[in-house]
C-alpha positions in Angstrom: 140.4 129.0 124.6 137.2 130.4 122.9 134.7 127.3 121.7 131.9 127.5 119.8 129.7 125.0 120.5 126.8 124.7 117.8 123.2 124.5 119.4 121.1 126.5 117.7 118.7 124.3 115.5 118.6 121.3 117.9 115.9 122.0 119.8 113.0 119.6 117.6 115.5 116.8 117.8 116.2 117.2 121.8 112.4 117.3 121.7 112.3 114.0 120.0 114.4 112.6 122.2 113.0 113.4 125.6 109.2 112.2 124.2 110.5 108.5 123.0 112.7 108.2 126.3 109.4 109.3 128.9 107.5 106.7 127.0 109.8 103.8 127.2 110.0 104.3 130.9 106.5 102.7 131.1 106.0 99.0 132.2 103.5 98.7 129.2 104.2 98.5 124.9 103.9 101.9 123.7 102.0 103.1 120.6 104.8 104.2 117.6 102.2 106.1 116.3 102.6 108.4 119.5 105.8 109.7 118.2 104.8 110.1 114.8 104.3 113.6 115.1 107.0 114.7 116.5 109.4 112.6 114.3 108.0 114.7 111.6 108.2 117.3 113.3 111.6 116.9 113.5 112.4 117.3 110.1 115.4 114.9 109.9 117.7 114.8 106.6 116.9 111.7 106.5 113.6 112.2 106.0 112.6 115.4 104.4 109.2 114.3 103.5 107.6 113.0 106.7 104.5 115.6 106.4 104.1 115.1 102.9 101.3 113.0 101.8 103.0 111.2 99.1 105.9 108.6 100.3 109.3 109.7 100.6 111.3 107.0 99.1 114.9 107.4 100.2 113.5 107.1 103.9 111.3 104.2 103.2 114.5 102.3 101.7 116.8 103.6 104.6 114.2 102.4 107.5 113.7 99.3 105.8 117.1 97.6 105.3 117.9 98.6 108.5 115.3 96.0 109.8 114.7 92.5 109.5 112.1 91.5 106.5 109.6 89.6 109.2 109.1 93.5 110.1 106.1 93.1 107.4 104.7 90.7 109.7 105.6 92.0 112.9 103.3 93.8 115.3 105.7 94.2 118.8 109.4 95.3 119.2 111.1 94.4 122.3 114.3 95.8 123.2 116.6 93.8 125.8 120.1 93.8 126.8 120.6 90.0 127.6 118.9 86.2 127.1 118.7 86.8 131.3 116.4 90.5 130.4 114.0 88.9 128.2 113.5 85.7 130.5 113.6 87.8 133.7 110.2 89.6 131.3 108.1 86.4 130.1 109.3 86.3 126.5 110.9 82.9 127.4 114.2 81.5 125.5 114.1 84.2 122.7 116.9 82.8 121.0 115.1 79.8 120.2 112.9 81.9 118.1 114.1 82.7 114.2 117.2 84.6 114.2 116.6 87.4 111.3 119.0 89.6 110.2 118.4 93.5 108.3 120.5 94.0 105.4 122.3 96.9 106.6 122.2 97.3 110.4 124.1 94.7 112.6 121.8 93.6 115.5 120.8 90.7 117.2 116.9 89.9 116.2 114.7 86.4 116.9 111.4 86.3 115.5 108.5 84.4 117.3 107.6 83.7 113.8 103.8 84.9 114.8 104.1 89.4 115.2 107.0 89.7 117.7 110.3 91.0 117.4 113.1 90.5 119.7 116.1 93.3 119.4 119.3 92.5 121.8 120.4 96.4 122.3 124.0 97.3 123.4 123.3 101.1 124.9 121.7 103.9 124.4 122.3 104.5 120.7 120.2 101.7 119.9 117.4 103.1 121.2 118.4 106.2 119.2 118.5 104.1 116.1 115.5 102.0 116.8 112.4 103.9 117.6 113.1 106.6 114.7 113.7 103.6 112.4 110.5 102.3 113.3 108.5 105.5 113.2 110.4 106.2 110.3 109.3 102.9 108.6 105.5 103.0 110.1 104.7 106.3 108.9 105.9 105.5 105.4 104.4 102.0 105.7 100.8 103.8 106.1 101.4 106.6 102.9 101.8 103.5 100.6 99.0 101.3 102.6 96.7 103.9 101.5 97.8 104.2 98.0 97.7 100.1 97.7 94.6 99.5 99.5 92.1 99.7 96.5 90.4 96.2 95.6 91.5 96.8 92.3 95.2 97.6 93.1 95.3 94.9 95.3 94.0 92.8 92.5 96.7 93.5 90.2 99.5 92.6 92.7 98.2 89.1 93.2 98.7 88.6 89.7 101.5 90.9 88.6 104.3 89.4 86.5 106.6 91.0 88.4 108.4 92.6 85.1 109.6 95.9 83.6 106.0 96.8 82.0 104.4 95.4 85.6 106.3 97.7 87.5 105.3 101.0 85.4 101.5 100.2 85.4 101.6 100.1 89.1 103.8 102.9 89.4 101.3 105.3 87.2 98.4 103.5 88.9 99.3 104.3 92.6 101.0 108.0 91.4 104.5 107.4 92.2 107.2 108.0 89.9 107.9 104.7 88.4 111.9 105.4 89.2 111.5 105.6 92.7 109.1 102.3 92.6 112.5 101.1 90.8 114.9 102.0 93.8 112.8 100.2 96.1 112.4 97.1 93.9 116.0 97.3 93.5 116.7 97.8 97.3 114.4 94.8 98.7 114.9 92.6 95.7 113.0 89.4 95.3 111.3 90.3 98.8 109.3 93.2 96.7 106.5 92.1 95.2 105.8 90.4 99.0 106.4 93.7 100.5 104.1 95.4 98.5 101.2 92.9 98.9 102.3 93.3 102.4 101.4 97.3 102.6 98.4 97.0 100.7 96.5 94.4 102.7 96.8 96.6 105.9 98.3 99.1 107.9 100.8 99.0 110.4 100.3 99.6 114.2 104.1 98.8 115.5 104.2 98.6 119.9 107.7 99.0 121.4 108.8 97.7 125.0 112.1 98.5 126.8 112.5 96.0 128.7 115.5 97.4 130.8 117.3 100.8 130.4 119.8 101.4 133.0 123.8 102.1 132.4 124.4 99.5 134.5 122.4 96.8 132.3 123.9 97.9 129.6 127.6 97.5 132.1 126.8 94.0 133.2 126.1 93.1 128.9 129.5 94.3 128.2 131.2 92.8 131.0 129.0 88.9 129.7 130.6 89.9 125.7 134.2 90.3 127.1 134.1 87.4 129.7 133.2 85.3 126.5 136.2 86.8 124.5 138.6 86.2 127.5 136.9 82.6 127.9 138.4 81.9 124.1 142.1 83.7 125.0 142.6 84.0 128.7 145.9 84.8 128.0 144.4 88.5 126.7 144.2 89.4 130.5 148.3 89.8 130.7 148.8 91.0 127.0 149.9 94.2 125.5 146.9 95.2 123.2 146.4 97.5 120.5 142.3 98.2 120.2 141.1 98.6 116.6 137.4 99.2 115.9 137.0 98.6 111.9 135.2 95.6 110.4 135.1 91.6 110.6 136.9 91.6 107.2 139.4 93.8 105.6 142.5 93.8 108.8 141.9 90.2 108.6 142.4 90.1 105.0 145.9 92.0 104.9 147.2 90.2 107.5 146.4 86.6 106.3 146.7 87.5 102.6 144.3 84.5 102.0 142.9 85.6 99.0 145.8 86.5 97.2 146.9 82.6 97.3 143.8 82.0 96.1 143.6 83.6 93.4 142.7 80.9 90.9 139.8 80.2 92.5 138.3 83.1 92.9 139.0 84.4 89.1 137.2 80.7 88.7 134.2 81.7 90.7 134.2 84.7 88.3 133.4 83.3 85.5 129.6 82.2 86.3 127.2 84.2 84.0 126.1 86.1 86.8 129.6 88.2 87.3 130.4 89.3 84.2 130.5 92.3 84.8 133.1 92.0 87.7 135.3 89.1 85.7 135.2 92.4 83.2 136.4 94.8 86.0 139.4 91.9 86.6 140.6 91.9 83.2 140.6 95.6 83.0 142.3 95.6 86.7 145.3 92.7 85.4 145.8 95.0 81.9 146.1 98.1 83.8 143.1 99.7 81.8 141.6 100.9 85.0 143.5 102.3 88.2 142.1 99.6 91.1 143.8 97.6 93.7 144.3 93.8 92.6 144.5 93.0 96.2 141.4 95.1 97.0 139.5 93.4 94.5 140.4 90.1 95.0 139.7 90.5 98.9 135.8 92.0 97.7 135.8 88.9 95.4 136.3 86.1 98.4 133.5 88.1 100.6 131.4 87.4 97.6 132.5 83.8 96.7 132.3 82.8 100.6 129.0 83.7 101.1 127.7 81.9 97.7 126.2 78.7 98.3 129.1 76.7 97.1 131.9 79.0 99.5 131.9 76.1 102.2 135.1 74.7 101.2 137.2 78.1 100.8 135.5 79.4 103.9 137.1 76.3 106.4 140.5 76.6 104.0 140.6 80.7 105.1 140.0 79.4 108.7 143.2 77.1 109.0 145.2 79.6 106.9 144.2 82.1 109.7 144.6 80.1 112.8 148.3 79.3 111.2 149.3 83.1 111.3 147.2 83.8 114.5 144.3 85.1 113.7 141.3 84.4 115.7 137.8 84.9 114.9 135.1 85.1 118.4 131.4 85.1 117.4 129.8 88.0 118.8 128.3 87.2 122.5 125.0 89.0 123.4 124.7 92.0 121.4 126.4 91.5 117.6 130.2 92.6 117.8 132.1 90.1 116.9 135.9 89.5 117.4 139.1 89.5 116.1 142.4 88.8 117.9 145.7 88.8 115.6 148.9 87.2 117.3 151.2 89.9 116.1 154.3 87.1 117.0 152.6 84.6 114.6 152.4 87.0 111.5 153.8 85.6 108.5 155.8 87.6 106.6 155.7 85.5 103.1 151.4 85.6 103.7 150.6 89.6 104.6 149.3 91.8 102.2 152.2 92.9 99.7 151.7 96.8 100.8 152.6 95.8 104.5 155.9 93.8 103.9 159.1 95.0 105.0 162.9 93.4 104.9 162.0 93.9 108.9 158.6 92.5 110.0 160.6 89.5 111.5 161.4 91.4 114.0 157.3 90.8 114.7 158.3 87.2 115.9 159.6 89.1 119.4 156.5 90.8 119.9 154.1 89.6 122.9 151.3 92.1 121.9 147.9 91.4 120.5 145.5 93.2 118.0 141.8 93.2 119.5 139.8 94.0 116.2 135.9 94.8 116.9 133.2 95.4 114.3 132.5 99.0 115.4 130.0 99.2 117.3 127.3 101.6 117.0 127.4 105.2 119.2 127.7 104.8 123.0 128.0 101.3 122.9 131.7 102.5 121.7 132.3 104.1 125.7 130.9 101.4 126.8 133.5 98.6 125.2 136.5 100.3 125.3 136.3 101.4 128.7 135.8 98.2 130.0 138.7 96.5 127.7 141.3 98.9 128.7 140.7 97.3 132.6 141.0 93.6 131.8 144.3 93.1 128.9 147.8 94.1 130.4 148.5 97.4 128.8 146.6 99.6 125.9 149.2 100.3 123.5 146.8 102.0 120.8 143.6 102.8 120.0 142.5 103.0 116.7 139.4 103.6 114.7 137.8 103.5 111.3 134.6 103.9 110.2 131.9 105.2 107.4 131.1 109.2 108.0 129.3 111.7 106.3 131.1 114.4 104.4 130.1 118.0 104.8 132.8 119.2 102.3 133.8 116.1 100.5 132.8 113.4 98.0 131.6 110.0 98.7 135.3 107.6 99.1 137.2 110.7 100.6 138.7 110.2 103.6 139.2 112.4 107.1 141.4 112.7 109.8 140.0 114.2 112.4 142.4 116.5 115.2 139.3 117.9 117.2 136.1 115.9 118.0 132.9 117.0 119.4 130.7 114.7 121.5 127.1 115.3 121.5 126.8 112.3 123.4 129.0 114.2 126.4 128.9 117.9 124.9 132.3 117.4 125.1 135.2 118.8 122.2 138.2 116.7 122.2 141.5 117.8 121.4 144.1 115.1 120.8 147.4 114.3 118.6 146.0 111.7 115.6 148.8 109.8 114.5 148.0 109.9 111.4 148.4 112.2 108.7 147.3 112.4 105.0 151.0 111.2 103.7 149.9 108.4 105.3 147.8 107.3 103.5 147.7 108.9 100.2 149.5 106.2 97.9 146.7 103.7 98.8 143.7 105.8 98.2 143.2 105.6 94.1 139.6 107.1 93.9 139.1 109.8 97.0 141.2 112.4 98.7 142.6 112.6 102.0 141.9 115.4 104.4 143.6 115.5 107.6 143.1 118.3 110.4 139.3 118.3 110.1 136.6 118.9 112.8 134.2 116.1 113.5 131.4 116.1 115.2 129.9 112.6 116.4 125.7 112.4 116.8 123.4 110.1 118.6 121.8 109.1 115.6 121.6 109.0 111.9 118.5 110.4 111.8 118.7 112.6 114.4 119.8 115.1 112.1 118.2 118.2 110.0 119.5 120.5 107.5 119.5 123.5 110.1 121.7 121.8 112.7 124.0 120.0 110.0 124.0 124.1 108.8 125.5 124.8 112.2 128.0 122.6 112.4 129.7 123.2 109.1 129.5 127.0 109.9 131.8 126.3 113.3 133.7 123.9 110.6 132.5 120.7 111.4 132.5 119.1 108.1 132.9 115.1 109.5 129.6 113.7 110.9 129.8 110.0 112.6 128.8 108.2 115.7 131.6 106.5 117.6 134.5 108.8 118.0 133.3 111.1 120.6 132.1 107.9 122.9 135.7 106.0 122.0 137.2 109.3 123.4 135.3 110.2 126.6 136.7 106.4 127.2 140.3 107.4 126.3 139.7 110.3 129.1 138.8 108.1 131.9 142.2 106.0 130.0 144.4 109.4 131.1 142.8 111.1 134.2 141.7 109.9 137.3 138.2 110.5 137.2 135.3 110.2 134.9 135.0 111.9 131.6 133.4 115.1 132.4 130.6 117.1 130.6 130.5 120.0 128.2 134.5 120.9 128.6 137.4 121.2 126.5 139.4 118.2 126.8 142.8 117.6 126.2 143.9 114.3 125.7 147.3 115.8 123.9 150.4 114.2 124.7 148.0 110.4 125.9 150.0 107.5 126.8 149.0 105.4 123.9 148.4 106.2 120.5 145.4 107.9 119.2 144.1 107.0 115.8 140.9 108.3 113.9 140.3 107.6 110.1 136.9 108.0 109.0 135.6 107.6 104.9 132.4 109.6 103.3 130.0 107.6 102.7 127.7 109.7 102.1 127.2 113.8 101.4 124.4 115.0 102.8 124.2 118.8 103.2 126.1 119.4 99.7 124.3 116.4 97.5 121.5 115.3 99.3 123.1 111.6 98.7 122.5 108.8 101.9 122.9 105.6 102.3 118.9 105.2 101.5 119.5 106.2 97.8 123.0 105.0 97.3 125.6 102.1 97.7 129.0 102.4 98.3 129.3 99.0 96.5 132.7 97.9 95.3 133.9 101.2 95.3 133.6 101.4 99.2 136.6 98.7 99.4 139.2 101.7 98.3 138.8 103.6 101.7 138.2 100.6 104.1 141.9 98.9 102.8 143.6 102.8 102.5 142.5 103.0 106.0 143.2 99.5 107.1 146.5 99.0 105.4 147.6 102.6 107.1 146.4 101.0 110.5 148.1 98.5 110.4 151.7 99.9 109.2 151.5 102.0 112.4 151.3 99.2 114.8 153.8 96.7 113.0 156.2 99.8 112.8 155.6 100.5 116.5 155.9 97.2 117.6 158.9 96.7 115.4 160.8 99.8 116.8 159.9 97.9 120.6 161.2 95.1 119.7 164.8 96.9 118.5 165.0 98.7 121.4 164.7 95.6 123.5 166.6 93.1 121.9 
């Protein structure tokens, strides 16, 4: 079989790549304004303006929601695998520190509350996410620190009003269009006045440590999550399981059908001033004046209600509703993936999701198998979970996953199906049998379209990426670009041969002994658009594809385990 393997453009990024990993091998912080260069250098999509001496906007919002607000205060990163790592390194009991979260990125983070940052990594794509985030960030930090730093600007943001007619005078005063000043006061919201008097007082000089970077650290972290899974349900260790990597919410949703019997309440939580415009969207939704999923939208609603200040009381009631028809949440252990285990026997039929009930899904009752739902991880940390899951639960009856993606031929809310997957990761192409196809799914999807048989190509990082080498790809007919697929399948490999998954090869995984599921949804577009998830939202509209997917997910293993149980009673 001929295969075209795209190269040609990568060279800045493999550049990149080898200068932050030589420099984390010393014993000593490094500098992050060593690799500003060459990040720029780079020219990533993500950000297109690095050499430019004005601020590029979209890359300053990206970098920044993707790490904790205490980065305004924060000097040094550290990057560990474990509590054991950082102690083993002097930093002491780091989660005593803060815990701080980023608005958009998933990761463990303890704040000395003085200029030091502590970042519990799961493998190498973290450090593939960090350091050009921080560069990222730094350099950007520095553009607007030097249009802020005037007495006079500096002046005006100690008393600005913090309106309309505020922003505008600063935006004309500092030359930056006031729309863009907009986005970012609309991405960092009543943190943006503090952020800006943050940049202008002075500039930022981030260090970064790796405090241990071997496979096998990152092997022994894994093995400390799962022990504390299988600590919760050591009955996981005999079971049947089918391995879903999605999101802590929307399987959990469908199968408990909480929200749905809650109804009431949440239309009630509604009505506050502050969600009119959604209590608008529900009245459109119950007349039929607009085409969106009820269920869908009551399931966004309860996220919403349960993390409100008053969502206590609904939060506990989901709880014992779940634990009644086996669901089981585990807080994440070590690195942030947490957990869910659904009790396929305990399902309830009158409770699920009205799309997934069927005159049979009693039959579910004589079913010993388990769901294992993880938030996706990101990049290799995928290899790194799966692998070691599939040695310690009975049997792997399915692996599924779902997950955002970029589009090089869609619109933001499409979904694709990948058949052929290439690693850069491995320099593998994967060839496998997805079990699903776009009839699938097509009934659930109101707003996007579904495209199965597409090529995907899965990258170490989001913005290890440039126009160029996105151009390649979607010449060779790559048009799906994501990070976990190609590590969840070099794991399938070493699933179906007897020896690990191999490098720059066709593999076949056609004909595996489990099933093989793949969904990924546009989230953003871009080659075509120029549209990321620095500039944009998926908002309410992203819960279409996530419960299209889900819901299809889902059919496929109660229908499975359905059939099993037929054939064996």
């Amino acid at each position: 079989m001929d295969r075209t393997v795209p190269r040609t453009g990568s060279e800045e990024i493999e550049l990149y790549i080898r200068t932050y990993y030589s420099l984390l091998r010393s014993t000593t912080d490094v500098q992050v304004r060593t690799l500003e260069e060459v990040h720029a250098g780079m020219g990533s999509s993500l950000h297109r303006r690095a050499q430019s001496p004005g601020p590029d906007m979209s890359a300053l919002i990206y970098a920044s929601l993707r790490l904790p607000a205490c980065i305004t205060e924060v000097d040094r990163v550290v990057l560990g695998q474990s509590q054991e790592v950082f102690q083993q390194h002097g930093l002491g009991e780091v989660e005593g520190w803060e815990p701080v979260a980023a608005k958009a990125r998933r990761r463990r983070s303890y704040f000395d509350r003085r200029s030091t940052l502590a970042l519990y990594i799961a493998s190498g794509s973290d450090i593939d996410d960090i350091l050009p985030l921080l560069t990222a960030f730094q350099i950007e930090w520095n553009k607007m620190h030097r249009r802020l730093r005037g007495d006079q600007v500096r002046a005006f943001l100690e008393s600005a009003a913090g309106d309309d007619e505020t922003l505008a005078a600063l935006a004309t005063g500092i030359g930056i269009e006031p729309e863009d000043l907009d986005r970012l006061r609309r991405a960092w919201g009543d943190r943006f006045w503090p952020f800006m008097r943050a940049m202008a007082a002075a500039p930022k000089n981030l260090r970064v440590r790796l405090l241990a970077g071997s496979l096998n650290d990152y092997r022994r972290a894994t093995q400390a999550w799962w022990e504390h899974v299988l600590q919760a349900d050591p009955s996981l260790a005999d079971r049947p399981a089918y391995f879903v990597s999605s999101n802590p919410h929307s399987l959990v949703n469908l199968a408990s059908g909480f929200a749905l019997r809650h109804q009431d309440e949440l239309v009630r939580y509604l009505e506050a001033p502050e969600h009119a415009d959604l209590l608008s969207e529900w009245r459109d939704i119950e007349s039929r004046q607009v085409r969106s999923s009820r269920e869908n939208f009551l399931y966004y609603v309860l996220k919403k209600s349960i993390e409100s200040p008053e969502g206590n009381a609904l939060r506990s009631a989901r709880l014992a509703d779940e634990e009644r028809c086996g669901i089981r949440r585990i807080a994440s252990h070590g690195f942030d993936v947490t957990v869910q285990l659904i009790d396929l026997q305990r399902i309830r039929a009158d409770w699920v999701d009205p799309r997934l009930r069927r005159v049979d899904l009693g039959a579910l009752s004589r079913s010993n198998a388990v769901i294992v739902n993880i938030d996706y991880p990101l990049g290799a940390a995928a290899y790194l979970i799966l692998s070691y899951i599939a040695t310690r639960v009975g049997e792997v009856r399915g692996v599924y996953a779902m997950g955002k993606a970029a589009t090089l031929n869609g619109v933001i809310g499409d979904v694709m199906i990948p058949s052929v997957v290439h690693d850069e990761h491995s320099q593998n192409t994967y060839l496998f049998d997805n079990c699903f196809v776009a009839s699938d799914m097509t009934d659930d999807l109101v707003y996007g379209t579904v495209l199965d048989n597409q090529k995907t190509v899965s990258v170490r990082g989001t913005f290890l990426q440039t126009p160029r080498y996105m151009d390649v790809f979607y010449r060779e007919g790559y048009t799906d670009i994501e990070m976990e697929a190609g590590p969840y399948l070099s794991a399938m490999s070493e699933m179906c041969r007897p020896r690990r998954y191999p490098h720059n090869e066709i593999v076949n995984l056609h004909g595996a002994p489990f099933d093989i599921g793949l969904l990924h949804y546009a989230s953003d577009t871009p080659l075509s658009k120029g549209k990321n998830l620095g500039s944009g939202s998926l908002s309410y509209f992203g819960m279409d594809p996530t419960y299209a997917t889900s819901l299809t997910i889902l059919r496929r293993i109660f229908d499975l385990e359905i059939r099993r149980a037929g054939s064996s009673g």
